[in-house]
C-alpha positions in Angstrom: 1.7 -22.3 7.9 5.4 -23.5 6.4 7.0 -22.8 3.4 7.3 -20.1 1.0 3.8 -19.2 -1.3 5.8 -16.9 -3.5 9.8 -16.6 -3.9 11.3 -14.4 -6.2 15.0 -14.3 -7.1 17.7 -12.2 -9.4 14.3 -9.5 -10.6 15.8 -6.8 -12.4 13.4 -4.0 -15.0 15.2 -1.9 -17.2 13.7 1.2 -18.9 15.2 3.7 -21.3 18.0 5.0 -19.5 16.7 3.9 -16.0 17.7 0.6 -13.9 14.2 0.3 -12.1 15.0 -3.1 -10.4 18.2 -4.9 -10.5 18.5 -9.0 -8.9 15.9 -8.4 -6.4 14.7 -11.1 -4.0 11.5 -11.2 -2.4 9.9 -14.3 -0.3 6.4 -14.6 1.4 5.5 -17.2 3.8 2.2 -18.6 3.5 -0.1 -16.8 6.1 2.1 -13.9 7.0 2.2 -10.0 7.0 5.2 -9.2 5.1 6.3 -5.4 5.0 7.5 -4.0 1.7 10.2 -0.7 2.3 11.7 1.8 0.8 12.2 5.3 -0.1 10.1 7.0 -3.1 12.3 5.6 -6.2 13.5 2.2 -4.3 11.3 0.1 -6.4 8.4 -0.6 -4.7 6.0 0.3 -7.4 8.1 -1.5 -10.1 8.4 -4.6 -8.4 4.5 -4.6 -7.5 3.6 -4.1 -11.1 6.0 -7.4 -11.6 3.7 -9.3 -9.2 0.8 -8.5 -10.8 1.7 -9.2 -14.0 1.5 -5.8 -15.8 4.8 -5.0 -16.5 7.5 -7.9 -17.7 10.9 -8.0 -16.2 14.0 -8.5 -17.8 15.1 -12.0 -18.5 17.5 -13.8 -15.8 15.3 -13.3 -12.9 12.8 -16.2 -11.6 9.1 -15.8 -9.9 7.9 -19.0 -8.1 4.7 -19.8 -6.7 4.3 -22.7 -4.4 7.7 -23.5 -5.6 7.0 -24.4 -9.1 8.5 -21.6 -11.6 5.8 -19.3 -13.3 5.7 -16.9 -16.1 3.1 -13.6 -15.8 2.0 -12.8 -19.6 -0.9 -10.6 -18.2 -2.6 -9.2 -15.2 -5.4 -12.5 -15.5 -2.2 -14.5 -15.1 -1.3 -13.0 -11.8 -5.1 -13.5 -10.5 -5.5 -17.4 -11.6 -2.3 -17.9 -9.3 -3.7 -16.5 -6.5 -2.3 -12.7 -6.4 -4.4 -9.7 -5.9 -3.3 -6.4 -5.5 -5.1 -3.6 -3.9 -3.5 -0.2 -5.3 -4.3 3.3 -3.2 -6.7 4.2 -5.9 -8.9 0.7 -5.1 -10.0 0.6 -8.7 -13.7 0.6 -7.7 -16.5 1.0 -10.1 -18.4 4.0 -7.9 -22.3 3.5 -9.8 -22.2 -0.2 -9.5 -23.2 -1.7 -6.5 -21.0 -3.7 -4.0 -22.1 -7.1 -4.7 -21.4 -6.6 -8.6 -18.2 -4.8 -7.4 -16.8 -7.7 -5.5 -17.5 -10.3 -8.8 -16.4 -7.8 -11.0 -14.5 -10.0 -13.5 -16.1 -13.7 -12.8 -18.6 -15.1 -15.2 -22.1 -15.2 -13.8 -24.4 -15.5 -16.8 -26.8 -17.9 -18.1 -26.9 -17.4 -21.7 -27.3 -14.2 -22.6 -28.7 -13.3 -18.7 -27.0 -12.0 -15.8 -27.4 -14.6 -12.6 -28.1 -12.2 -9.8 -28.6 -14.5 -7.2 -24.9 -16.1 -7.9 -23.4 -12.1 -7.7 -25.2 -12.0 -4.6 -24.3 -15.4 -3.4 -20.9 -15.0 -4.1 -20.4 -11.3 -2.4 -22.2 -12.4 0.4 -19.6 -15.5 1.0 -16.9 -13.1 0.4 -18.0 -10.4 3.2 -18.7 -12.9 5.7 -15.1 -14.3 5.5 -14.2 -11.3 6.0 -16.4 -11.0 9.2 -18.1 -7.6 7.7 -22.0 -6.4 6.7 -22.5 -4.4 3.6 -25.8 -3.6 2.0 -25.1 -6.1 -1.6 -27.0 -3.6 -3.5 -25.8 -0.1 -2.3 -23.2 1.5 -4.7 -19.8 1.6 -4.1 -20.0 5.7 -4.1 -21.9 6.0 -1.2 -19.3 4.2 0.9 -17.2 5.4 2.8 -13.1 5.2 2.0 -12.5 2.9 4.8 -15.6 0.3 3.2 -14.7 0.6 -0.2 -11.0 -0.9 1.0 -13.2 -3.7 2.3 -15.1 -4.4 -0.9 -11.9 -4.5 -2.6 -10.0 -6.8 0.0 -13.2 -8.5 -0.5 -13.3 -9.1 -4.2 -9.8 -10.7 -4.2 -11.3 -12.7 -1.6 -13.7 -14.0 -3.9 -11.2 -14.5 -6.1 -9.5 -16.6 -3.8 -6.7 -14.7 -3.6 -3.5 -16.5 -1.9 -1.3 -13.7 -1.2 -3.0 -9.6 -1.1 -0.8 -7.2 -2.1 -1.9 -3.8 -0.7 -0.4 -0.5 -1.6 -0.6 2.2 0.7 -4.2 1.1 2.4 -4.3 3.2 5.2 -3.3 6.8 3.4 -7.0 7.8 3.8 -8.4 6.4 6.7 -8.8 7.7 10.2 -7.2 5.7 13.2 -10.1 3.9 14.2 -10.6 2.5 10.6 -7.0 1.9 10.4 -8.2 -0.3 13.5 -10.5 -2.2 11.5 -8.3 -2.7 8.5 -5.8 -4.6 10.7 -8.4 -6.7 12.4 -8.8 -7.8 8.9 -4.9 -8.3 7.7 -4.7 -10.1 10.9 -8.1 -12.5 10.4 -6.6 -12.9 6.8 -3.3 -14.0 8.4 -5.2 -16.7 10.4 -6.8 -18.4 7.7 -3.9 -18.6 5.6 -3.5 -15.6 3.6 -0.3 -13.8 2.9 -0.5 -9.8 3.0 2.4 -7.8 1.3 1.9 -4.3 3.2 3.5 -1.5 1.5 3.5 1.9 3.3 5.6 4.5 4.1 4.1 4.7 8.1 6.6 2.7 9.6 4.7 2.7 12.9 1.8 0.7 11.2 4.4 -1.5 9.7 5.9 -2.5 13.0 2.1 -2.7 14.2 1.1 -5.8 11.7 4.5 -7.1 9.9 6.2 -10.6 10.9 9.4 -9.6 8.3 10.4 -6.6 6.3 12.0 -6.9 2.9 13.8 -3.3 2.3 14.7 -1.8 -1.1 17.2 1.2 -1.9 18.3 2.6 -5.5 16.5 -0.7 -6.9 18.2 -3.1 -5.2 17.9 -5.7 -2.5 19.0 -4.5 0.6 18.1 -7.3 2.8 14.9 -9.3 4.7 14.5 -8.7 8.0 12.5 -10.2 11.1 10.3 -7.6 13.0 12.3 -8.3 16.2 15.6 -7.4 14.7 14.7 -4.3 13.9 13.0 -0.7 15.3 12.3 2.3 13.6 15.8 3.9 13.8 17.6 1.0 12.0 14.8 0.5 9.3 15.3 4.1 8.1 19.0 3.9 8.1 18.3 0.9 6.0 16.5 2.8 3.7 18.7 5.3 3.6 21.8 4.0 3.6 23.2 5.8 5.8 22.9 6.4 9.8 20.4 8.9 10.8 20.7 11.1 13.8 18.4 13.4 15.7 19.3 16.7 16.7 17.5 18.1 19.7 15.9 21.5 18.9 17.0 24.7 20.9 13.6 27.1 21.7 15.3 30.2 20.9 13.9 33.3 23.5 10.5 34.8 22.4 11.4 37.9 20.4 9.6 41.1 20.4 9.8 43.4 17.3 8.9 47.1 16.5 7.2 48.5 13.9 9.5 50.3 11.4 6.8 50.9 8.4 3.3 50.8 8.4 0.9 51.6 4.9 -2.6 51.2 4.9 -5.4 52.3 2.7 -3.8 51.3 -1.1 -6.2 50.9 -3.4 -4.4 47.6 -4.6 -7.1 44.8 -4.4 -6.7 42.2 -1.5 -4.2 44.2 0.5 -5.3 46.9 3.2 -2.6 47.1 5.4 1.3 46.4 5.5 3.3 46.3 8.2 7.2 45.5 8.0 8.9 44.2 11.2 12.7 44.5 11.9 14.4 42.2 14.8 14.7 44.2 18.1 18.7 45.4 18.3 21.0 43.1 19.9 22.4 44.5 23.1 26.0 45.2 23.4 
């Protein structure tokens, strides 16, 4: 799909005696996986809180969605206009059941009554977009990590979520449901739906990303296609600096004798000490 769903320009958040943000950019396509970088303190976090409308940035900057300017007063604002952001912790109510976790936050009453069939209706849609099978009624505890991601990706789905913002999703899963997670990203891709992927396993990155926007110090560095980059220039990106790898000398296997040896102390936890000194260097 062309064109932009979300462009942000000259972003800056200023706390107490700390620049968080200053004049970032950030643009997502409609329908791509776009790759959010930087080192721990770059940003990321801040800028994230921005898009979800939890934390207000300092005036001068601009936030546009679908090319019409747009003001976040609250976290409901972010949602209405499509974004949905899936933080490590998921944010999961454990005792309540997956259906009722996926329409947490829509209206589905009848006067005073809850309209079950609706939750279920509704969860059910969501999954099967998704192309997944949960049991609607089995709480959200008893689920693995790798299917509670799922029933959050698939609440913002039945939110209609335009762009998912996900924030370190794979820090707990194994590689095979790492597997399954990007058969998702990329089935989301298809159908229109922008992903902003922020992780620190640049191999996953390169794995799913179409473009990489990279932040150092709070600042823009630059947005990049996945073909101009690989992993060495990406971290020197991030960085700021060039990185280089030594290669590691295996030093000789040493041997060592014994120069004092106690045993039997009456100290609890320790029975025996032995102290080792470096076999003399030969003249």
């Amino acid at each position: 799909m062309a064109g932009n769903f979300l462009e942000m320009a000259n972003m800056s958040k200023t706390y107490p005696g700390v620049r968080a943000l200053h004049n970032v950019s950030l643009e997502v396509r409609r329908g791509e996986v776009h790759a959010l970088v930087g080192e721990n303190g770059a940003g990321k976090s801040t800028l994230i809180k921005i898009l979800a409308g939890v934390i207000q940035p300092d005036p001068g900057g601009e936030l546009r969605i679908d090319g019409k300017p747009i003001v976040f007063h609250s976290a409901s604002d972010a949602i209405h206009q499509g974004i949905s952001v899936n933080y490590q912790d998921l944010s999961l109510f454990p005792n309540l059941s997956v259906a009722e976790n996926i329409t947490m936050g829509q209206s589905k009453l009848s006067g005073f009554r809850v309209k079950w069939s609706e939750i279920r209706k509704t969860a059910a849609s969501a999954l099967e977009r998704l192309g997944i099978s949960l049991d609607l009624h089995d709480p959200v505890e008893n689920l693995s990590i790798a299917k509670q991601q799922l029933v959050s990706i698939a609440r913002a789905i039945a939110f209609d979520a335009k762009l998912i913002i996900l924030d370190e999703p794979t820090s707990s899963l194994s590689s095979g449901e790492v597997e399954v997670l990007f058969r998702i990203i990329r089935e989301l891709k298809e159908k229109g739906i922008s992903i902003l992927f922020v992780s620190h396993k640049l191999d996953e990155l390169f794995a799913v990303s179409d473009r990489f926007t990279v932040l150092r110090d709070g600042q823009w560095v630059g947005c990049y296609e996945r073909e101009q980059l690989d992993q060495a220039k990406l971290i020197s990106l991030m960085v700021g600096r060039s990185i280089e790898y030594e290669k590691l000398v295996e030093e000789p296997f040493k041997t060592y004798e014994t120069v004092l040896e106690v045993s039997g102390l009456s100290k609890k936890e320790i029975s025996r000490i032995f102290i080792f000194r470096s076999e003399p260097e030969k003249s």
